[in-house]
C-alpha positions, -999 to +999 in steps of 0.1 A: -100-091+374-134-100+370-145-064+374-123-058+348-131-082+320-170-069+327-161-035+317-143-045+286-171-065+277-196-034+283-174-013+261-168-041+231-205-048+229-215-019+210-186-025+185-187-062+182-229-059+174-219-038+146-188-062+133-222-088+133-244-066+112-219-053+087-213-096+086-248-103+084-252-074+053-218-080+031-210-112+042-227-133+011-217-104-011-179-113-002-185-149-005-199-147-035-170-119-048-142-144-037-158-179-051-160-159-085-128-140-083-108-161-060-091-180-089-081-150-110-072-132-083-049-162-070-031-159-106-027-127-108-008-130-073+016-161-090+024-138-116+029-108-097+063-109-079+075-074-069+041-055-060+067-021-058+075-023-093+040-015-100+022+020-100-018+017-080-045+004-098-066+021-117-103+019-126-111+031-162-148+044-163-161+011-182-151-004-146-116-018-159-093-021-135-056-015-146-022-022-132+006+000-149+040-011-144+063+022-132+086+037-157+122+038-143+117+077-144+090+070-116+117+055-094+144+068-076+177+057-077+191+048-046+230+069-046+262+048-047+273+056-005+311+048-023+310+073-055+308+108-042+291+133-072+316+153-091+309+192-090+327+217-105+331+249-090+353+281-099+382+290-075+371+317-051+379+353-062+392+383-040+410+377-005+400+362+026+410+372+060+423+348+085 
């Protein structure tokens, strides 16, 4: 077991020194991002209820960022299992053999 826990160690190394330095480098960034934007951001989630009745963000080019409700054209109703659709075809013409 021991053997095995060495080797996973050898092999996560590599990967867990570059979790560090990607910490070390955008850590403060995020800090900073979430002390200023955490309370907005925290809103915007209490008003927000159904994330799926909303299209993806978009970012304008003055760095706006939008979020446009979908337009029931961009949904999909789900079909009533109980209601079968009503088509209308013309009787068959000529003869069939049995």
């Amino acid at each position: 077991m021991e053997m095995f826990l060495e080797g996973l160690r050898d092999e996560m190394s590599p990967a867990l020194e570059n979790m560090r330095k990607l910490s070390d480098e955008y850590g403060p960034a995020m800090f900073s991002f979430l002390e200023e934007m955490g309370p907005a951001f925290g809103e915007m989630l209490d008003q927000v209820k159904d994330w799926t009745a909303y299209r993806p963000p978009e970012i304008l080019p003055n760095g706006d960022i939008i979020l446009r409700k979908k337009v029931p054209s961009d949904t999909v109703p789900d079909p009533d299992p109980e209601v079968a659709p009503q088509v209308k075809t013309d009787p068959p013409t000529g003869q069939i053999d049995l």
